[in-house]
Structure formats: structure tokens, C-alpha cells
Short mmCIF file of the C-alpha atoms (twelve columns), coordinates in Angstrom:
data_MODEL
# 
_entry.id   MODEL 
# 
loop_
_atom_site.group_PDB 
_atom_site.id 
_atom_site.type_symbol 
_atom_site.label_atom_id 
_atom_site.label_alt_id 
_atom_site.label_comp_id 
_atom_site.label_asym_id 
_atom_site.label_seq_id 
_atom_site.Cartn_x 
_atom_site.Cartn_y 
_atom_site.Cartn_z 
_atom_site.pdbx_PDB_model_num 
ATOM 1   C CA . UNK A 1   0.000   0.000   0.000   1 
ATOM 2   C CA . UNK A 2   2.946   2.688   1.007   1 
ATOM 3   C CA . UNK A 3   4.575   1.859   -2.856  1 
ATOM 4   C CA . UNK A 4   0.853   2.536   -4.407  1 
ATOM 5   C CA . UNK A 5   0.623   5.717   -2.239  1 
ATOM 6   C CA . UNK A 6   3.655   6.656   -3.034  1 
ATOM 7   C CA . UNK A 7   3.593   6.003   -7.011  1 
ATOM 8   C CA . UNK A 8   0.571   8.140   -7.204  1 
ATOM 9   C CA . UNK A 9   2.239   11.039  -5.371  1 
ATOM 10  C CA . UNK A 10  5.096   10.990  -7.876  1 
ATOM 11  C CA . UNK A 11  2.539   10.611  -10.880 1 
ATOM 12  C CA . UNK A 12  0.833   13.631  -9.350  1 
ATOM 13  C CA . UNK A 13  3.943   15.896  -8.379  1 
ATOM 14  C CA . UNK A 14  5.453   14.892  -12.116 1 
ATOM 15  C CA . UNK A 15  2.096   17.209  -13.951 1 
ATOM 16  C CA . UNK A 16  4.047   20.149  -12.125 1 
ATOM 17  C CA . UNK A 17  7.242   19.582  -13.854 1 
ATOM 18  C CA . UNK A 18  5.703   19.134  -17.331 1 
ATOM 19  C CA . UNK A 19  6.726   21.544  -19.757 1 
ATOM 20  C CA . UNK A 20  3.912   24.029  -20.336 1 
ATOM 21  C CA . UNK A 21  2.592   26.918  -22.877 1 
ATOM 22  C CA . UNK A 22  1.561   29.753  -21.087 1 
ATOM 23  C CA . UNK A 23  -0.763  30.595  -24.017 1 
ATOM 24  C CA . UNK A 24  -3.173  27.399  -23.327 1 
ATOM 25  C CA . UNK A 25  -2.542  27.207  -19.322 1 
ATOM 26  C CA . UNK A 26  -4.055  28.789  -16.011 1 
ATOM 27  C CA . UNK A 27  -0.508  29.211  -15.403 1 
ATOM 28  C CA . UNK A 28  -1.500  33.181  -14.588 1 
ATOM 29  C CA . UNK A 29  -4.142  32.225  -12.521 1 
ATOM 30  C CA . UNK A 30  -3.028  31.924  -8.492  1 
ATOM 31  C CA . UNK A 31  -5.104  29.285  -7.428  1 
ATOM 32  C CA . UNK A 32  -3.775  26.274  -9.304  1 
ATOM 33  C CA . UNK A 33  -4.311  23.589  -5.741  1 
ATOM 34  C CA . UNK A 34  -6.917  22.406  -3.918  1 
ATOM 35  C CA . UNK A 35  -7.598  20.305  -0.525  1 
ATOM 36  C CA . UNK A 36  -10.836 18.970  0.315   1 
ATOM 37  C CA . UNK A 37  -11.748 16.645  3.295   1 
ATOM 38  C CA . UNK A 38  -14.734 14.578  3.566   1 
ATOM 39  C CA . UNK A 39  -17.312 11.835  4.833   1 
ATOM 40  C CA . UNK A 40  -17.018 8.660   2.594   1 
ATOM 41  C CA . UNK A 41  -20.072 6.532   2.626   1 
ATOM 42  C CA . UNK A 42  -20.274 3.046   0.993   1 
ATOM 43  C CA . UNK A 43  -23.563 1.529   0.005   1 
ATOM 44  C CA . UNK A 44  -24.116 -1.897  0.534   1 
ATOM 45  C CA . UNK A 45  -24.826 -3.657  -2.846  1 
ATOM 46  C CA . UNK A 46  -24.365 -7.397  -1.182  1 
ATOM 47  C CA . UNK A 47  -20.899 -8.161  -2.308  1 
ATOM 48  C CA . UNK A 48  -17.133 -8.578  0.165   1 
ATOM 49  C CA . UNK A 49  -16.273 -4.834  -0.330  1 
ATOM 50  C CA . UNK A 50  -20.121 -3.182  0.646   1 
ATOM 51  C CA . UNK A 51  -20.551 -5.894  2.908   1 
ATOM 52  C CA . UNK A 52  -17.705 -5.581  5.185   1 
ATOM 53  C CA . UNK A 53  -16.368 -1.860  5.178   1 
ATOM 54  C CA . UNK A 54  -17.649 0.995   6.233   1 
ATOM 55  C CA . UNK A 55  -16.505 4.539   4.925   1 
ATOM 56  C CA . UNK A 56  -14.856 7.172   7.294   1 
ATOM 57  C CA . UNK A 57  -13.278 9.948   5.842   1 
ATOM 58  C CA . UNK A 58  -10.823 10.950  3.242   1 
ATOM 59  C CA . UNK A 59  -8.742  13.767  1.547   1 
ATOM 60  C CA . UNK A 60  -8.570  15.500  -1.512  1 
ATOM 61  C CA . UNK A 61  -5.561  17.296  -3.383  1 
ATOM 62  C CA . UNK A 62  -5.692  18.589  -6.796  1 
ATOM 63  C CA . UNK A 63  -3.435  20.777  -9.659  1 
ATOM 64  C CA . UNK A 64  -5.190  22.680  -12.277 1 
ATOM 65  C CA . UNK A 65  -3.518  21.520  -14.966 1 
ATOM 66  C CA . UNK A 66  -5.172  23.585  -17.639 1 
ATOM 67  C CA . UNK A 67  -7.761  25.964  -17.715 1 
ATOM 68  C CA . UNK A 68  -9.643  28.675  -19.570 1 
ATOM 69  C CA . UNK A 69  -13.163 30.861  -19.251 1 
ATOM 70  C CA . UNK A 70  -15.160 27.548  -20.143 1 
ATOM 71  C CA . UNK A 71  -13.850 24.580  -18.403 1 
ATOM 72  C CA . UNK A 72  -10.246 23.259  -16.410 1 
ATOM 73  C CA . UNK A 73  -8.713  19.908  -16.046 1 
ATOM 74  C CA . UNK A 74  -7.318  18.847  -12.415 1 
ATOM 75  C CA . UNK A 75  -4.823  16.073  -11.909 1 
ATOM 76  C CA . UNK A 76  -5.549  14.624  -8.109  1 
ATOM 77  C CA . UNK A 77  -5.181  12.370  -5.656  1 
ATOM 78  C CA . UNK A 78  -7.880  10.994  -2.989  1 
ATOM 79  C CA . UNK A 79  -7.054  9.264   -0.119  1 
ATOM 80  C CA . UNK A 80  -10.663 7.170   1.840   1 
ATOM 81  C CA . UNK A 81  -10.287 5.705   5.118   1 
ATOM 82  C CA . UNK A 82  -12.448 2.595   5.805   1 
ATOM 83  C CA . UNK A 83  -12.950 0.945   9.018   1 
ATOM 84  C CA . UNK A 84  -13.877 -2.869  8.981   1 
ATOM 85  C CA . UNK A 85  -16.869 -4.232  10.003  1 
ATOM 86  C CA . UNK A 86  -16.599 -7.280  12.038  1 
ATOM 87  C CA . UNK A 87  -17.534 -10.570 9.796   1 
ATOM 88  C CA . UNK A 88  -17.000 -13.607 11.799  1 
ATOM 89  C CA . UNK A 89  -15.384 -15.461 15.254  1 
ATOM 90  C CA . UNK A 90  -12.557 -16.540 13.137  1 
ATOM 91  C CA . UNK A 91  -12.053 -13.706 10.722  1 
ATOM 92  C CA . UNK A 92  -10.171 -10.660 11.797  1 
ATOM 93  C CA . UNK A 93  -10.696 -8.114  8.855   1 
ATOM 94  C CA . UNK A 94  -8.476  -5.095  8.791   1 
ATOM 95  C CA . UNK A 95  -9.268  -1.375  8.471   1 
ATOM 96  C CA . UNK A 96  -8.193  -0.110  4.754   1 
ATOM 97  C CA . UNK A 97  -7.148  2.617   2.542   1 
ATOM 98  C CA . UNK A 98  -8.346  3.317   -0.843  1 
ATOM 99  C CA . UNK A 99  -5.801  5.177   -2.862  1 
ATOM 100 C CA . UNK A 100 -7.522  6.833   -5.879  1 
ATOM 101 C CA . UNK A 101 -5.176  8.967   -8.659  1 
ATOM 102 C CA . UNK A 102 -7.249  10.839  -11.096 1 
ATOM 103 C CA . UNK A 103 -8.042  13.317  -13.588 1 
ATOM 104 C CA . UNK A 104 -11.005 15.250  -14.326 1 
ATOM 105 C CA . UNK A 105 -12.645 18.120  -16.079 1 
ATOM 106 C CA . UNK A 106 -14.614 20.872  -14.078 1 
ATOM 107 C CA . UNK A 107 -16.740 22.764  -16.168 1 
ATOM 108 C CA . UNK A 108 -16.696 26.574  -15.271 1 
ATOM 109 C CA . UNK A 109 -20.573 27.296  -15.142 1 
ATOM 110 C CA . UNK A 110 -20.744 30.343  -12.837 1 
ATOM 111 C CA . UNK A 111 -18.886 31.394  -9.810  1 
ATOM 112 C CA . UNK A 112 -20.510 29.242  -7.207  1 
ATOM 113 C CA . UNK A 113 -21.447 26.101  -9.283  1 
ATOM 114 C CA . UNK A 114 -18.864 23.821  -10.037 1 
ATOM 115 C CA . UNK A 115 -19.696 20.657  -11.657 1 
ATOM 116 C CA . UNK A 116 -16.913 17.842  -12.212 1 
ATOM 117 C CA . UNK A 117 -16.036 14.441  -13.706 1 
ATOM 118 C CA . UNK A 118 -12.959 12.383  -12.634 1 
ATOM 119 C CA . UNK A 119 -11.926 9.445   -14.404 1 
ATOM 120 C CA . UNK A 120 -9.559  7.315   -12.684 1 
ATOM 121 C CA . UNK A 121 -7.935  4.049   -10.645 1 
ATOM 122 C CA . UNK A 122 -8.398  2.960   -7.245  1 
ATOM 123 C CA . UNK A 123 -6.117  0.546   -5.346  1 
ATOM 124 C CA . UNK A 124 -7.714  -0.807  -1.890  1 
ATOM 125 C CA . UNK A 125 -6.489  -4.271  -0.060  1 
ATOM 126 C CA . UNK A 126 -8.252  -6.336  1.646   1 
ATOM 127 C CA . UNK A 127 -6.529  -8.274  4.686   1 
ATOM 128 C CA . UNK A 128 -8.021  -10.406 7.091   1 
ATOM 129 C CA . UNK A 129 -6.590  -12.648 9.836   1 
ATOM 130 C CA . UNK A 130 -7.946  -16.666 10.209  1 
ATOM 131 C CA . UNK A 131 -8.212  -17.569 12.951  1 
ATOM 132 C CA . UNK A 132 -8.017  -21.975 13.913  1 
ATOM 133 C CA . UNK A 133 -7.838  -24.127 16.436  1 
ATOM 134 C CA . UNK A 134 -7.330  -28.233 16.045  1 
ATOM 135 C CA . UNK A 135 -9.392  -30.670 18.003  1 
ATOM 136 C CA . UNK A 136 -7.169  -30.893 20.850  1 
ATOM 137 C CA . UNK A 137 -6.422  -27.397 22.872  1 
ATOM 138 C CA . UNK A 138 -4.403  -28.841 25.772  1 
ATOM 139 C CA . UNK A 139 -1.554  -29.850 23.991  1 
ATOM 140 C CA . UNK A 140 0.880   -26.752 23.416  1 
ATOM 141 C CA . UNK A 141 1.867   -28.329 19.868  1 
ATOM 142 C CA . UNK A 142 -1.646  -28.333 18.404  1 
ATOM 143 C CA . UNK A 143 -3.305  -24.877 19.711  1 
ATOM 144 C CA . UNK A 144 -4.564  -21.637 17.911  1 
ATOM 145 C CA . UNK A 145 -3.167  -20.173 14.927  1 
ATOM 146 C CA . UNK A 146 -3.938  -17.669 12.524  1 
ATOM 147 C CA . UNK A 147 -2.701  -16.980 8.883   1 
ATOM 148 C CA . UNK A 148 -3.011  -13.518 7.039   1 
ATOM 149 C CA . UNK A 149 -4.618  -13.398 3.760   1 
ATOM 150 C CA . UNK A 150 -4.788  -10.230 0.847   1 
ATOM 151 C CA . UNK A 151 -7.187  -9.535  -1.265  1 
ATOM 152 C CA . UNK A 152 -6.977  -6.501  -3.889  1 
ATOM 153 C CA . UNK A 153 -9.739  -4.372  -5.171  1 
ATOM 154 C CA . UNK A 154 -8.450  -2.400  -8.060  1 
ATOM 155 C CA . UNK A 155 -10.442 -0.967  -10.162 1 
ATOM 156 C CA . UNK A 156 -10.748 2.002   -12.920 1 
ATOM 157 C CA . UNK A 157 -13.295 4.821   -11.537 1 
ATOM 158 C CA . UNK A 158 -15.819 7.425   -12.516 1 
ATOM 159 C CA . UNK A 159 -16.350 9.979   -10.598 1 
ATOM 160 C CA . UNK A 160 -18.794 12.835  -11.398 1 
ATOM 161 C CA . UNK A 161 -19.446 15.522  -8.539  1 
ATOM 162 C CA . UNK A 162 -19.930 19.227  -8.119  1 
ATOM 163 C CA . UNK A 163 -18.367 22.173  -5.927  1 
ATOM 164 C CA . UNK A 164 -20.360 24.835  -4.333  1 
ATOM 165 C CA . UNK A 165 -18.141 27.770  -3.667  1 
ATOM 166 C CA . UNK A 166 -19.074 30.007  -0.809  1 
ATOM 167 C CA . UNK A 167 -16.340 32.457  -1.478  1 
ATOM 168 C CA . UNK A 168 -12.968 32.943  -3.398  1 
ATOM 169 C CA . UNK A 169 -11.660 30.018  -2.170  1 
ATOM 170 C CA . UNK A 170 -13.821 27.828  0.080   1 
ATOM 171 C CA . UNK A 171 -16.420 25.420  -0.578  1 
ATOM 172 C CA . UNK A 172 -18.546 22.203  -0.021  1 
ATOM 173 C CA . UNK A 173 -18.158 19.575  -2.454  1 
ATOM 174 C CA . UNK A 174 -20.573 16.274  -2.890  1 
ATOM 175 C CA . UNK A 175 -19.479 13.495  -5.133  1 
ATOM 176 C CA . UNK A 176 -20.366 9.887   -5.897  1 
ATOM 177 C CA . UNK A 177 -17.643 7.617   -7.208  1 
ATOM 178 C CA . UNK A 178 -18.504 4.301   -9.123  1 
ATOM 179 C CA . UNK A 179 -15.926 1.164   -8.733  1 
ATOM 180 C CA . UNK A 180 -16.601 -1.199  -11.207 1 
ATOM 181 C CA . UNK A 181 -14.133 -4.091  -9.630  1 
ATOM 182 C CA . UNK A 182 -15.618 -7.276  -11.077 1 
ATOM 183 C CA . UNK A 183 -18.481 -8.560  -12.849 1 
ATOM 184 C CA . UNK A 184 -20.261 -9.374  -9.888  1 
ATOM 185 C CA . UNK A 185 -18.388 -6.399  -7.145  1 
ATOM 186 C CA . UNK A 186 -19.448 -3.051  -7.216  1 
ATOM 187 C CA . UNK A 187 -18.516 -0.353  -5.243  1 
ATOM 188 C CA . UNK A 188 -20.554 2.695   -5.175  1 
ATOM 189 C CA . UNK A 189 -19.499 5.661   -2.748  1 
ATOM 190 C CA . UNK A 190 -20.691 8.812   -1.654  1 
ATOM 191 C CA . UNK A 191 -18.942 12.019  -0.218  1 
ATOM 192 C CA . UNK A 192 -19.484 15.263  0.966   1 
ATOM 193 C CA . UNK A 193 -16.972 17.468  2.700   1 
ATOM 194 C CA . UNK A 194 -15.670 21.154  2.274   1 
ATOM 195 C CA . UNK A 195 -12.495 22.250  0.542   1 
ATOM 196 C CA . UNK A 196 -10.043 25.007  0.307   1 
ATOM 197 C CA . UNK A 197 -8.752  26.705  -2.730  1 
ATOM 198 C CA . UNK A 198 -5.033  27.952  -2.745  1 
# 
């Protein structure tokens, strides 16, 4: 999980260092990052990822990449926190973290309204701890033991949304991001937070 975290931070710092025309850019504009934090809700569709997590919180950070009067496109990276809900005697899950690099297009309607669509991949691993016992506790040799297993839920993502912008630089943003992992899990996820413009 720390190399995927840390792979997307590089993909995102890199858009900073790419050559750029200052003809086509926002490169005059001074508000070129963002930062949002937010509630992360996951609705239960009866499959392992629904099922067993529940969404806490997560982060935001974006780079205007381009913009102009009409529309901009952000580079980002979003960070969810999910606690684990408890699925058995002998299963220990773990919390997890869902590590989402992106890009998007935010279309410039107004001021205030701010509507979005990301497009991009989300890592999150699943771990859980088994836990056994043989037939015979009392002897030392044959007790408990438990094995670690990993599951990963990667997945491509669409993410439309929209930003309500109660001044210059601060607003509330609401989102809901689709996970289309497998044929038969899908996650589906809903935010809402408030962000900062700098």
C-alpha cells in the first residue's frame, strides 16, 4: 500500500514539472491547488467490499492543470479511510485505505457552481486474519493459529461531482464515485466534505 501511495504522489507531483505553454494554461491564474476533506459513505450492494467496510473519511488534493473561461482539467489524488466491520469469530478483517489517482474536467458554469467528472484508478487491499484451532487445545503443539490473507480491489473509476463555492476560495463539495471491480463487485461511494482553494 505505502509503494501505491507513493507512485501516485510521484505521478501527481510529475504534472508540475511538465513543460507548459503559457498561451493554453491557467498558469497566470493563483489558485492552481486544492484540498478537500470529507465523509465517505459506501452503500451496501451485497458483495465482500459493501458488505464488510464501512466509509470514514478521506482527503482530496488537486493541480489545475489547464484551464480557460469555459472549463479546467485537475490532476488529483484521494485518499478514503475505511474501518472494517466485524464478519465472523474466526475472521479478523483489517481497516483499509483506498488510494484513488485521477483526472477530471470541471466545467466553469458560474462562480458558485462547479460541476466535475474524474476518471480514474483505485487501489484498496483487503486483509483479514484466520483464525483456527485443532481438536485438541491442551496440547501446546496443536493450539490456535492464525494466517493472514490479501485480497486486492483495483479498479478504474468514474467519478462525477460538483463544488459549491461560498467564497474565493472555500467550498462544499458532494461526489459519488462508481468502482466497477468485477463482474459481480461493485462499489458505489458517496462524499461530501468542504475544501479550500489555494
Amino acid at each position: 500500500m505505502k509503494k501505491k501511495i507513493i507512485l501516485s504522489l510521484v505521478l501527481l507531483v510529475s504534472f508540475n514539472f511538465y513543460p507548459q505553454n503559457p498561451k493554453y494554461t491557467n498558469s497566470n491564474k493563483e489558485n492552481k491547488y486544492s484540498v478537500s476533506i470529507h465523509y465517505t459513505g459506501n452503500l451496501r450492494n451485497n458483495n465482500f467490499v459493501s458488505n464488510n467496510y464501512n466509509g470514514i473519511a478521506g482527503i482530496d488534493a488537486k493541480y489545475n492543470l489547464y484551464g480557460n473561461p469555459n472549463y479546467s482539467i485537475e490532476v488529483g489524488l484521494g485518499i478514503d479511510y475505511f474501518k472494517a466491520r466485524e464478519i465472523g469469530y474466526q475472521l479478523d478483517l483489517k481497516n483499509s485505505l483506498m488510494v484513488n489517482p485521477n483526472i477530471g474536467i470541471v466545467l466553469e458554469v458560474n462562480k458558485v457552481f462547479k460541476p466535475f467528472v474524474n476518471l480514474g484508478y483505485s487501489f484498496l487491499t483487503a486483509k483479514y486474519t484466520i483464525q483456527q484451532s485443532y481438536i485438541n487445545p491442551s496440547d501446546p503443539a496443536f493450539g490456535n493459529f492464525s494466517s493472514e490473507v490479501k485480497y486486492n480491489f483495483d479498479s478504474f473509476s468514474i467519478n462525477p461531482g460538483f463544488r459549491l463555492f461560498m467564497d474565493k476560495n472555500v467550498y462544499f463539495q458532494t461526489d459519488y464515485k462508481y468502482l466497477p471491480i468485477k463482474s459481480n463487485i461493485n462499489a458505489h461511494l458517496i462524499s461530501f466534505g468542504f475544501g479550500y482553494k489555494f
